[in-house]
VOGU-3710 file (C-alpha; in Angstrom, 3 decimals, decimal comma):
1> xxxxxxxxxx> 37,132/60,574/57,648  36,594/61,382/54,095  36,587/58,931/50,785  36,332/59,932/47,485  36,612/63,135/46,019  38,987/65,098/44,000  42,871/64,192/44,201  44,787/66,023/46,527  49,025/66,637/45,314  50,649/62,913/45,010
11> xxxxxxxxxx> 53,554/63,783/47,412  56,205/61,217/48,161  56,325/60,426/51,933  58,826/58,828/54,662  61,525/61,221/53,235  61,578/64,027/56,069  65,133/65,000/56,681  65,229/64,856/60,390  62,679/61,689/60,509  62,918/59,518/63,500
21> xxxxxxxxxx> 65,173/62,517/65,335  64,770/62,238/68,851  64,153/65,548/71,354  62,571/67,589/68,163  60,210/70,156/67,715  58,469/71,406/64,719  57,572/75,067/64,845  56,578/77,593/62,113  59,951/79,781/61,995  63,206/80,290/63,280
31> xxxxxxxxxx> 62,723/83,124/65,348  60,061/80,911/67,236  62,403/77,649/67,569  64,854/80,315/69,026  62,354/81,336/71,905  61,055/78,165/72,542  64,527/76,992/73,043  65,235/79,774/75,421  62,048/78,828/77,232  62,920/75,222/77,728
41> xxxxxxxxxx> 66,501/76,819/79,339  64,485/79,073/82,098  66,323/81,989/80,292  64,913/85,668/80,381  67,741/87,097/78,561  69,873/86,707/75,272  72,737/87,586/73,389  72,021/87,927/70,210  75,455/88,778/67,149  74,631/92,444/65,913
51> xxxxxxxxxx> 75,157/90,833/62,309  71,786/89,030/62,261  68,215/89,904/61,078  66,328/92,443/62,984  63,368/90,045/62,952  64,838/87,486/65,766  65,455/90,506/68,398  62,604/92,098/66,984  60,711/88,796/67,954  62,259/88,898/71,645
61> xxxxxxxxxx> 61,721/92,034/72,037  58,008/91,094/71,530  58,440/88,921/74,168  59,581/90,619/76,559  62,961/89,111/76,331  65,843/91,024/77,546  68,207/91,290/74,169  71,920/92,116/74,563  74,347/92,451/71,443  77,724/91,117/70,585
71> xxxxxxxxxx> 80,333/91,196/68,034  81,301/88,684/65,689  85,072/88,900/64,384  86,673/88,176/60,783  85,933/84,441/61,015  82,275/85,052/61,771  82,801/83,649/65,281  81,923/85,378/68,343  83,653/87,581/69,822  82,503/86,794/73,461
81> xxxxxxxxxx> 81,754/84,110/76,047  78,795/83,148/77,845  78,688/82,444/81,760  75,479/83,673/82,850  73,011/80,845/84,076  70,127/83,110/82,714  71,206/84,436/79,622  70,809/82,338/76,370  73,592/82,501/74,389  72,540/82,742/70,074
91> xxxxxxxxxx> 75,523/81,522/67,765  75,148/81,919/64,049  76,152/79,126/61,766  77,110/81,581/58,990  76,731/80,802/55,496  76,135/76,893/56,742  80,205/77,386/56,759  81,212/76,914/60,416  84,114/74,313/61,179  82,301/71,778/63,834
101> xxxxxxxxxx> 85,228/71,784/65,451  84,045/75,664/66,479  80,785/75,002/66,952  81,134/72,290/69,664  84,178/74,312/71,272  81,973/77,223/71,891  79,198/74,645/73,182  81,697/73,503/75,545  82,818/76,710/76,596  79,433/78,891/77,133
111> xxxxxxxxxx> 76,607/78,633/78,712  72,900/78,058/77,213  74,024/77,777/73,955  71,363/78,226/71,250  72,942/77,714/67,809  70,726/79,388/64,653  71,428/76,593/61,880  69,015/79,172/59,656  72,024/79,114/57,043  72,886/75,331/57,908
121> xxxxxxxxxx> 69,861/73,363/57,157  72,463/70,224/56,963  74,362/70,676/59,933  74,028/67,802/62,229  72,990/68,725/66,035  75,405/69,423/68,574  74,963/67,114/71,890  74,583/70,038/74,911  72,849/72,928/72,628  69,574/73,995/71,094
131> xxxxxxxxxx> 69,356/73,928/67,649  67,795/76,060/65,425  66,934/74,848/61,733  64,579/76,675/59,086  63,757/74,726/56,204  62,495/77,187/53,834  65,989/78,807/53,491  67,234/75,522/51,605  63,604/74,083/49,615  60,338/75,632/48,675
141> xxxxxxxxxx> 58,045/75,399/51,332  56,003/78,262/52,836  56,964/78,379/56,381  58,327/76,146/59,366  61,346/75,203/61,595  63,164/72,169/63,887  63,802/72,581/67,011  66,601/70,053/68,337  68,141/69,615/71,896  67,164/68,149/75,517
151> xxxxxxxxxx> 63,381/67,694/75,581  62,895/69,654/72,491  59,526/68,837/72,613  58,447/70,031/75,931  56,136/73,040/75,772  55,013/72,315/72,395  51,076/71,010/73,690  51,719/75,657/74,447  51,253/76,392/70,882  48,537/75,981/68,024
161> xxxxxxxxxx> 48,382/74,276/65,174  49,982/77,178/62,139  48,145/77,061/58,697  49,724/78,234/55,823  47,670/77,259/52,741  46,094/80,655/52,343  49,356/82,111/51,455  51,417/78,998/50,161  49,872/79,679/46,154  52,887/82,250/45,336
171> xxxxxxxxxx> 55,105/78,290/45,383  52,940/76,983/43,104  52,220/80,274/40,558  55,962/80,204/40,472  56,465/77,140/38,231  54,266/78,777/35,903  54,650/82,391/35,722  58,312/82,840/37,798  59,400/84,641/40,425  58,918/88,211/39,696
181> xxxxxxxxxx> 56,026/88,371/39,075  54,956/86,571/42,219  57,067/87,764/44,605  54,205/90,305/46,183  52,737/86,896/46,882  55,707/85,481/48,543  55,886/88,920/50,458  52,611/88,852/51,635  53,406/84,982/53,355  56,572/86,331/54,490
191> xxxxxxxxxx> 54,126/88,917/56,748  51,909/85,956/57,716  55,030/84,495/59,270  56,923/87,685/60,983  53,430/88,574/62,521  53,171/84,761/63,703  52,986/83,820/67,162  54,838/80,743/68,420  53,267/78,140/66,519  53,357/74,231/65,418
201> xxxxxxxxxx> 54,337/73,805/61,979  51,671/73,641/59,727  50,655/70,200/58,299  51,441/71,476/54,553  55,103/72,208/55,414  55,783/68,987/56,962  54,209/67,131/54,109  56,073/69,244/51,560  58,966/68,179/53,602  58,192/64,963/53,772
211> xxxxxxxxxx> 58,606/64,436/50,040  61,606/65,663/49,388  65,227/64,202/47,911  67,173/65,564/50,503  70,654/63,803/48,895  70,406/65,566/45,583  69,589/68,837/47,274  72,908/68,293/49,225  75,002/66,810/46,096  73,834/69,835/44,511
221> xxxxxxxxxx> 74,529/72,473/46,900  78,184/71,054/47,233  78,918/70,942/43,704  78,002/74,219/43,188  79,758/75,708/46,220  82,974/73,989/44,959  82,893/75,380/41,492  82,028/79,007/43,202  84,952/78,587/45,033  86,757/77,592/42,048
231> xxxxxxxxxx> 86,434/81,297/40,251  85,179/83,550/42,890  87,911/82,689/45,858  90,731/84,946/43,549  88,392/87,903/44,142  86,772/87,685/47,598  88,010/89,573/50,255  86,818/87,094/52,822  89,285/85,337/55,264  89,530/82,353/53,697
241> xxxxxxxxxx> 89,289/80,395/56,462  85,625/80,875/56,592  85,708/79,296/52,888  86,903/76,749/53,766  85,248/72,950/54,061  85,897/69,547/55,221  83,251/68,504/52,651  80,257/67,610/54,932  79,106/71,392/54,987  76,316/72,232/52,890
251> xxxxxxxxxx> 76,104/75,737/52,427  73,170/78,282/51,556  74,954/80,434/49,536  79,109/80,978/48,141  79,643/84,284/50,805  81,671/87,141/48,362  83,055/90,306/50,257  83,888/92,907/46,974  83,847/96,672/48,161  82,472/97,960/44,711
261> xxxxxxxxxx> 79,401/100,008/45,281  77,910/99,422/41,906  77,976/95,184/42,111  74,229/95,414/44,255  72,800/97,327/41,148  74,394/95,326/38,607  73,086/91,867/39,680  69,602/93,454/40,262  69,879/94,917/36,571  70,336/91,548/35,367
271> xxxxxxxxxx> 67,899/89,591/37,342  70,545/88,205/39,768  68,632/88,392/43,066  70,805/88,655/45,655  69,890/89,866/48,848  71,341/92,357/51,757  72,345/91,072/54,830  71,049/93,413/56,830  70,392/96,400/54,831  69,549/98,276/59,112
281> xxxxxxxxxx> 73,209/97,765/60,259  74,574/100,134/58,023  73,126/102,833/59,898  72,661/101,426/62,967  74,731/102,216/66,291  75,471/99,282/67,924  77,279/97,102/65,096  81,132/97,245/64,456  82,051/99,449/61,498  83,414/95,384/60,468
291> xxxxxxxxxx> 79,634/94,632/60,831  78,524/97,745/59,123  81,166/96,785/56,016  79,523/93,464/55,827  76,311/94,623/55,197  77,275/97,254/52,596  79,603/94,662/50,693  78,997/91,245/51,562  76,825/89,454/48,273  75,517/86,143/48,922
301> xxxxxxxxxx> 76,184/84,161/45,602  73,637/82,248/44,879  74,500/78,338/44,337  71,494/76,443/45,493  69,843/73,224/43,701  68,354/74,885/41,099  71,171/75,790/39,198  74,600/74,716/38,047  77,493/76,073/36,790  75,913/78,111/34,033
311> xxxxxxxxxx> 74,157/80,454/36,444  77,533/80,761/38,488  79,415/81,548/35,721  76,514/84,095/34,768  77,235/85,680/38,037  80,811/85,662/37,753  80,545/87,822/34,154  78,377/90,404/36,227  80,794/90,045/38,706  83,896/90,699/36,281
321> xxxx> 81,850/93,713/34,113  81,814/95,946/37,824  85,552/95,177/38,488  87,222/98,863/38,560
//
């Protein structure tokens, strides 16, 4: 026990987005949640889309995990099915986009189903999967994941306890000097957590989220994604069903497909920071050329809570100034 002292952060508590969730465990990253779920199925194999981040097979492959590959088709749905008792089968909630109605048909349908909410932080569980959640995609915290599903829980007393103060300051330093100019910081805890074991999340990430106004974070996120829609969906060679939204989907970012090789450069020349999902499949062998096109041209528009429709319509004009 300690008393006295010098004051700590005055963070809000009781507001933890999946409080009082039964079968849930809290890890340090996604990659983790996704082998711990695969543990908890008695699987020692997986199938893993070819468009996803080299850091989850990476991770099996550290583990000694046997790692197949599939395909995912125009709707960002797989383009396979799942019948083997010891393979785990990974689905990817794309863009936090994916009709429910698809998700819990392919949870019917396959076996050992694992689904990676990574880009879904909102998405409610599906009864008879895993399911995969990373917080840090959606709000500022330094690390951490939910694990939810049958017995989520079990294995956890496995792992130690993460820490991630050392390497949190680049969230603070941010408020006061921006982004650039600490994002060597926010690299160096993004190392921390790909080098990570399987670990429980550290007590600073589930106090950050514990203080958190999860409703504005999802008002926000829709708004935005609306009024993206609203002057991006003329341009975006996307199918549009994967646009589309019954209005409980809360999506990480508006998903644009433009083939114009100059649009990556542009946004970076005008401190639009929009990343490249996966910059490796390009020249990799096993993806689709589909797959391949996706990573050279798909730009993930930025609408998150921290903006509105200023910065959107700031994209759009970059946007517009590459057409041709």
């Amino acid at each position: 026990m300690e008393v006295g002292g010098y004051r700590e952060l005055d963070l809000r508590q009781g507001y933890e987005y999946y409080r009082g969730t039964k079968d849930i465990a809290r890890l340090n990253a996604g990659r983790c949640g996704i082998y711990h779920a695969l543990r908890i199925m008695g699987c020692n194999r997986i199938l893993i889309p070819c468009y996803e981040c080299s850091t989850v097979w990476r991770f099996m492959d550290r583990k000694k995990v046997e790692v197949s590959f599939y395909h995912i088709d125009e709707k960002f749905l797989p383009a396979v099915q799942n019948h083997d008792e010891s393979t785990a089968f990974l689905v990817v909630n794309y863009f936090g986009l994916m009709k429910r109605d698809d998700i819990e048909r392919i949870t019917e349908n396959n076996r050992n189903v694992i689904i990676d909410n990574t880009q879904a932080f909102f998405e409610e569980p599906v009864a008879g999967a895993y399911n995969v959640y990373s917080p840090r995609k959606f709000v500022g915290v330094p690390d951490g994941c939910y694990v939810i599903g049958k017995s989520a829980e079990y294995l956890c007393g496995d792992y130690e306890q993460d820490s991630s103060a050392d390497t949190a300051l680049f969230l603070l330093s941010r408020i006061e000097s921006g982004g650039n100019r600490n994002y060597p910081a926010y690299l160096e805890n993004e190392d921390r957590v790909d080098n990570s074991n399987v670990m429980k999340m550290s007590l600073l990430t589930q106090r950050l989220l514990d203080n958190i106004d999860y409703e504005s974070v999802k008002d926000k996120r829709r708004k935005n994604y609306r009024y993206a829609r609203s002057i991006f969906d003329e341009i975006n060679d996307i199918d549009k069903y994967v646009l589309e939204s019954d209005g409980t989907s809360v999506p990480m970012v508006y998903p644009l497909i433009i083939e114009n090789k100059e649009l990556r450069r542009a946004f970076k020349g005008n401190n639009i920071f929009v990343g490249q999902w996966w910059k490796y499949i390009v020249d990799w062998d096993k993806p689709s050329e589909w797959e391949k096109y996706l990573s050279e041209y798909l730009f993930p528009v930025q609408i998150d809570q921290r903006y509105g429709t200023k910065e959107i319509d700031y994209e759009r004009r970059v946007v517009g100034g590459c057409d041709g």
